[in-house]
N, C-alpha and C positions, 0 to 999 in steps of 0.2 A: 504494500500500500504506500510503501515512502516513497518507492519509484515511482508511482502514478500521480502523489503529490506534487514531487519535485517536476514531472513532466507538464502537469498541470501549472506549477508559480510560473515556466516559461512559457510561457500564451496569454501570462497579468499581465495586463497595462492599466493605467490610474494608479486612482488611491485606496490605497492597501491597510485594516486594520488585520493585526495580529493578535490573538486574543492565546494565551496558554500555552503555547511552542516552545520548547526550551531544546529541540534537537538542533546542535549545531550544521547539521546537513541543511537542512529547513531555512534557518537564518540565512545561510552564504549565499545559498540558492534566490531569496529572496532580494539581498544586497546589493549579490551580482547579477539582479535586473535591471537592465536600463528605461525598460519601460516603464520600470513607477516611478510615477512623480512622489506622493506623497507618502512613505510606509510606517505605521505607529503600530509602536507593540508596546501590549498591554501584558508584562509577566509576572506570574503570579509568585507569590511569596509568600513563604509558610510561617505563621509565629503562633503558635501552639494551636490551637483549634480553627481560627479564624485565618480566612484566606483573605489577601489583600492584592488588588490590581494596579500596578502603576507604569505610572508611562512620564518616561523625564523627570525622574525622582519624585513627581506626584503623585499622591496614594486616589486612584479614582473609585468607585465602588460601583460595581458591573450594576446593581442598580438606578442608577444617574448617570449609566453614558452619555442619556441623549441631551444632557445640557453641555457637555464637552463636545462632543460632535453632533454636527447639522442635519437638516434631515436631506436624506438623499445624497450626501458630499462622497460617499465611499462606494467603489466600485466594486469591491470585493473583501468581503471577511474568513480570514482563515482562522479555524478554532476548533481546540484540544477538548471534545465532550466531555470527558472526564475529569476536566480541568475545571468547567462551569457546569456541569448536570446538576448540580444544588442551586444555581440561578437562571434554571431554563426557563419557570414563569416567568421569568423580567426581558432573559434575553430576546425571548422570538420573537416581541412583538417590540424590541428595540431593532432588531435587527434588519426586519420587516422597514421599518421606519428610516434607519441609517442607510442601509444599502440598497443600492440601485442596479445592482449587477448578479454576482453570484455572493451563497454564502456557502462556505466549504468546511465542512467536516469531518474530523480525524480522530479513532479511537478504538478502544477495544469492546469488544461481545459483552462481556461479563457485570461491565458498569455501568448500563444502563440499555432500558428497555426502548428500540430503535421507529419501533410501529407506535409509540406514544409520540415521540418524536415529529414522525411522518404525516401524522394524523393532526398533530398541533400545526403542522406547516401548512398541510391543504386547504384547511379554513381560508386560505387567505390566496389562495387558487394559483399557486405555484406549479414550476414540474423539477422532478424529484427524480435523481438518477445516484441508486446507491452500487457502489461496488465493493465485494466485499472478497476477504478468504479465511481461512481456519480462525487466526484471534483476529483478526484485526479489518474495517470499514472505511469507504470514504464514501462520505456523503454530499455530495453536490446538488444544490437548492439553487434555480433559476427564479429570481424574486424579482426580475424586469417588468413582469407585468402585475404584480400584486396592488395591490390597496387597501391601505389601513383606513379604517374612520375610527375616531376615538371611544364612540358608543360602543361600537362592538368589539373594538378593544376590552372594556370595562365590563363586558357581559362573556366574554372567554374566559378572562381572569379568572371571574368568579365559580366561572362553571369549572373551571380547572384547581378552583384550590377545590371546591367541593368535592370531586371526583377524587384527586387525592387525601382529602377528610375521611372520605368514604374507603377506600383502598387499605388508609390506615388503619380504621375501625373495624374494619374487617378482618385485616392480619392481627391486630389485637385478640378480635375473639376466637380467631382460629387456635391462637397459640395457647 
């Protein structure tokens, strides 16, 4: 899958948010593009429980990207799922919002459930090209033609923390 990444950062052009990558193949690759104009990584940093995103020694918090970046300024996000699958409610519909191009995904089988994922993106009427093999996926999200409205932003949200409330209460009483 890092071959099909790295094959895929040469065909970026624009502006590039990195979100989770800490594979130096990843980085170079991405460096030594000349097509991007503008590339911001966002990497994360461990200090005991709490994960922290920064970018330029500034501590950003994956829920408030979208007052740091514009809507629609980024052509393409690349990002570590299991680097942010604890802030997928916040992120898909930032992400939706931020980018104008593709959003790309990279990660393993085990940490997180890929059809919940899939199924959060289609609301918003995307096309979804995942490629995978034994441990490891990439997920590529064409979010050129989406459209957010803030209503039903606000009415996902809710059904999605509910479905998760629910999910939880359930593995509660099973156990």
């Amino acid at each position: 899958m890092k071959n099909e990444l790295l094959l895929k950062i040469k065909e970026i052009n624009g502006n590039v948010l990195v979100i989770g990558i800490s594979d130096q193949k990843v980085i170079k690759a991405v460096e030594a593009n000349e097509n991007i104009i503008v590339c911001n990584s966002l990497d994360s940093n461990m200090e005991g429980k709490r994960k922290i995103f920064g970018k330029r020694g500034k501590t950003i918090s994956i829920k408030k990207i979208r007052r740091v970046f514009k809507k629609k300024k980024i052509d393409y996000i690349i990002c570590n799922l299991n680097e942010i699958s604890k802030y997928l409610r916040y992120f898909i519909k930032d992400s939706i919002f931020l980018c104008k191009g593709e959003v790309i995904y990279i990660g393993k089988f085990n940490d997180y459930n890929l059809d919940i994922l899939m199924k959060r993106y289609q609301r918003y009427n995307v096309s979804i090209n995942l490629k995978e093999n034994k441990k490891e996926f990439l997920l590529n999200i064409d979010v050129s033609k989406a459209k957010n409205n803030k209503m039903k932003e606000i009415i996902y949200f809710i059904s999605d923390i509910l479905s998760e409330l629910s999910n939880f209460i359930s593995d509660f009483l099973v156990r």
